[in-house]
Each structure stands twice: as structure tokens, then as C-alpha cells.
C-alpha positions as CSV (number, residue, x, y, z in Angstrom):
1,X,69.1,35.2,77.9
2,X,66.3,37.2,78.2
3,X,66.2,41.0,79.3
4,X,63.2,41.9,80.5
5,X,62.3,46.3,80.5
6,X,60.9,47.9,83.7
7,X,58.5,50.7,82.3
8,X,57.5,53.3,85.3
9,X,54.5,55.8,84.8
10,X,55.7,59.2,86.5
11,X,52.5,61.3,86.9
12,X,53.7,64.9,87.4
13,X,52.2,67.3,89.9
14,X,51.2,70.2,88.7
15,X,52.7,73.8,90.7
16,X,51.6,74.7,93.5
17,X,52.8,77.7,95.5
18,X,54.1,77.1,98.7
19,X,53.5,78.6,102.1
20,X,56.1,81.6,101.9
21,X,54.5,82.4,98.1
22,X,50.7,81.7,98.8
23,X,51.1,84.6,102.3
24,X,53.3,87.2,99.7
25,X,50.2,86.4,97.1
26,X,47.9,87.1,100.2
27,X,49.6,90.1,101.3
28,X,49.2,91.6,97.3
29,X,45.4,91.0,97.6
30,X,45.3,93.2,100.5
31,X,48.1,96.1,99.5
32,X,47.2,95.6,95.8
33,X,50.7,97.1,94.3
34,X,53.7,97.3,96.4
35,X,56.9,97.0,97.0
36,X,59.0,94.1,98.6
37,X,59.5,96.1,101.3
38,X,56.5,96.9,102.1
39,X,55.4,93.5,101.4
40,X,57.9,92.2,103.6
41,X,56.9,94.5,106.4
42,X,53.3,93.5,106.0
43,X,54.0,89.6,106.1
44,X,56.1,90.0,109.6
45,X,53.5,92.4,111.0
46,X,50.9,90.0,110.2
47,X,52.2,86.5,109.8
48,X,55.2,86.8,112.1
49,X,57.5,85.7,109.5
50,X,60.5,87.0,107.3
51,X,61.1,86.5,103.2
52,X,63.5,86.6,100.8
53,X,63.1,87.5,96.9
54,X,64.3,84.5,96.0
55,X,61.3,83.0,97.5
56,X,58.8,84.9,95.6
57,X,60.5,85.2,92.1
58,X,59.0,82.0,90.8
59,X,55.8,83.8,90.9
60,X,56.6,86.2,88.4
61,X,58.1,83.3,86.2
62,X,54.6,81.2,86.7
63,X,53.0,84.5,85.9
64,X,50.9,84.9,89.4
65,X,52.9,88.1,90.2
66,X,53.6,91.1,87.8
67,X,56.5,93.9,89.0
68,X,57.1,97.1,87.0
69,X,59.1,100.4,88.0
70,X,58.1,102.7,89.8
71,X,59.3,106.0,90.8
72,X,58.2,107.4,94.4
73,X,58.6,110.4,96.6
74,X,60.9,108.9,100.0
75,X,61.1,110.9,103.0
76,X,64.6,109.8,104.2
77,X,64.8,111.2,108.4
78,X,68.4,110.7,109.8
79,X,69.0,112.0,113.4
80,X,72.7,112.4,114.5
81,X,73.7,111.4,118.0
82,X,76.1,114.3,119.7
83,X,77.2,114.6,123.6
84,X,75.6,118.0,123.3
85,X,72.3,116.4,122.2
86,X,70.8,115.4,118.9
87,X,70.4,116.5,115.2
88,X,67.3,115.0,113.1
89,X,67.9,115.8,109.6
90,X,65.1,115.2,106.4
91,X,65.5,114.4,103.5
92,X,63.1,114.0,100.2
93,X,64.0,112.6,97.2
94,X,63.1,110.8,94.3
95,X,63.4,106.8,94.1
96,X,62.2,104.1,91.4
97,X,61.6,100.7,92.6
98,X,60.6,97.9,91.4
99,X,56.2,97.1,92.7
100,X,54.1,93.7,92.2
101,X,51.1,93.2,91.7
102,X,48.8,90.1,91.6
103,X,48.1,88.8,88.1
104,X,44.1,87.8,87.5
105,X,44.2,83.8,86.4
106,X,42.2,85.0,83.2
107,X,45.2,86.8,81.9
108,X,48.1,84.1,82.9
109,X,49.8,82.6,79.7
110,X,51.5,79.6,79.4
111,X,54.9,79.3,78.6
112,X,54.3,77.3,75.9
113,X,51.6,79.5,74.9
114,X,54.6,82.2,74.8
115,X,56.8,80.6,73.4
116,X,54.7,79.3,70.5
117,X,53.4,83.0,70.1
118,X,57.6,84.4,69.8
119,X,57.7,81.4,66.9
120,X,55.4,82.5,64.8
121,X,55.8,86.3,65.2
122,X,59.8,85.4,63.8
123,X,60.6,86.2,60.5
124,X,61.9,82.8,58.7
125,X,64.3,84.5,56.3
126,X,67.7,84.7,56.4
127,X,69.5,87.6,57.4
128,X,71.3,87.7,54.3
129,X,68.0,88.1,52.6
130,X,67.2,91.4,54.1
131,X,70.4,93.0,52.4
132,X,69.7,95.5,49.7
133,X,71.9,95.9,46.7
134,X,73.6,99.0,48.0
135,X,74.5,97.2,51.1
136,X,76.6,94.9,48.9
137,X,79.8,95.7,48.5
138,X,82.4,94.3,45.8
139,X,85.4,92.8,47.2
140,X,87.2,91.9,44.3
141,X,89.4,94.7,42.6
């Protein structure tokens, strides 16, 4: 009896952001660098909707968004609610948090581009290799 193989041709899309990532891009092109707060404040004020990290962190993976730390002066105002009437206490202080930033096309890499790049920069010899003779040590008594 004769089998007979189904072969199936899979063309793969290539990635796309979606509509969460393509308004948190479009929000960077405006602010330039900020934070995800600021970012997530700009994208309800403006788009009427709400996101999540976890929605945007593919773009650093993909390379379209860079973060780095960043510290900042915060102006922290509390104001304290008493029967006899109110307190409004401020507060400054330092804070580092984490900014993005857009990252130009011209300067995206690859991932196999980055990986192949961490291959070749490896040395290829053995650890044992790198031992000097002082760092041997006779066992035997």
C-alpha cells in the first residue's frame, strides 16, 4: 500500500505592531522620552484608551522602543482630611525610572544579526586554557 505525503507551504507574516503598540509608538513621536506613566496618561487623554506594560514590551524586544534609567526631581503633594479642616503637605525628592524612547529603523538590529555578532566576539578556548601555572595547584602529596 502506498502512502502518499501532504507537503503544506506556510508563508510567515512578518511583525507588525498592533493597535495598542502602533498609539504607545505614536505617543513617543510626540513626547520624545518618557515614562510609562506619562505615556499612559498621554494615550487616555488623547486616544481614550488604557495600557498595560505587557503590551508594549515586545517593542523593546523588536527593537522599535529603547528604555534607560532615569533619575528625576518628583514633587509628591499629600493633603490630609481633618474635621477641623485640611493639611496639604509637599514633598520633593529624588526618583529613577525607567523612560523610552523611539528607536530610528536605521539603527534596529536583527536578532540574528545580534546573535551572530555575541558568536564571534566569544573566545573559543577553553576555560582550562586560561589557567596560568601558578594557578595550578598539586594535589598529590
Amino acid at each position: 500500500m502506498a502512502t502518499t505525503q501532504k507537503t503544506t507551504t506556510t508563508t510567515r507574516k512578518e511583525w507588525q505592531p498592533n493597535e495598542k503598540q502602533t498609539m504607545f509608538m505614536n505617543a513617543l513621536k510626540v513626547l520624545g522620552t518618557a515614562t510609562f506613566r506619562v505615556i499612559k496618561n498621554y494615550i487616555l487623554e488623547h486616544n481614550g484608551e488604557t495600557i498595560a506594560t505587557g503590551s508594549v514590551n515586545v517593542l523593546t524586544t523588536k527593537q522599535y522602543v529603547g528604555t534607560r534609567e532615569e533619575e528625576f526631581d518628583v514633587e509628591t503633594t499629600t493633603t490630609y482630611h481633618y474635621p477641623t479642616g485640611d493639611i496639604t503637605e509637599t514633598k520633593v525628592s529624588k526618583k529613577k525610572e525607567k523612560v523610552y524612547f523611539l528607536i530610528a529603523e536605521a539603527d534596529r538590529q536583527t536578532f540574528a544579526q545580534t546573535n551572530a555578532t555575541a558568536k564571534t566576539s566569544k573566545k573559543d578556548i577553553p576555560a582550562e586554557d586560561d589557567l596560568d601555572e601558578a594557578d595550578l595547584v598539586d594535589m598529590e602529596d
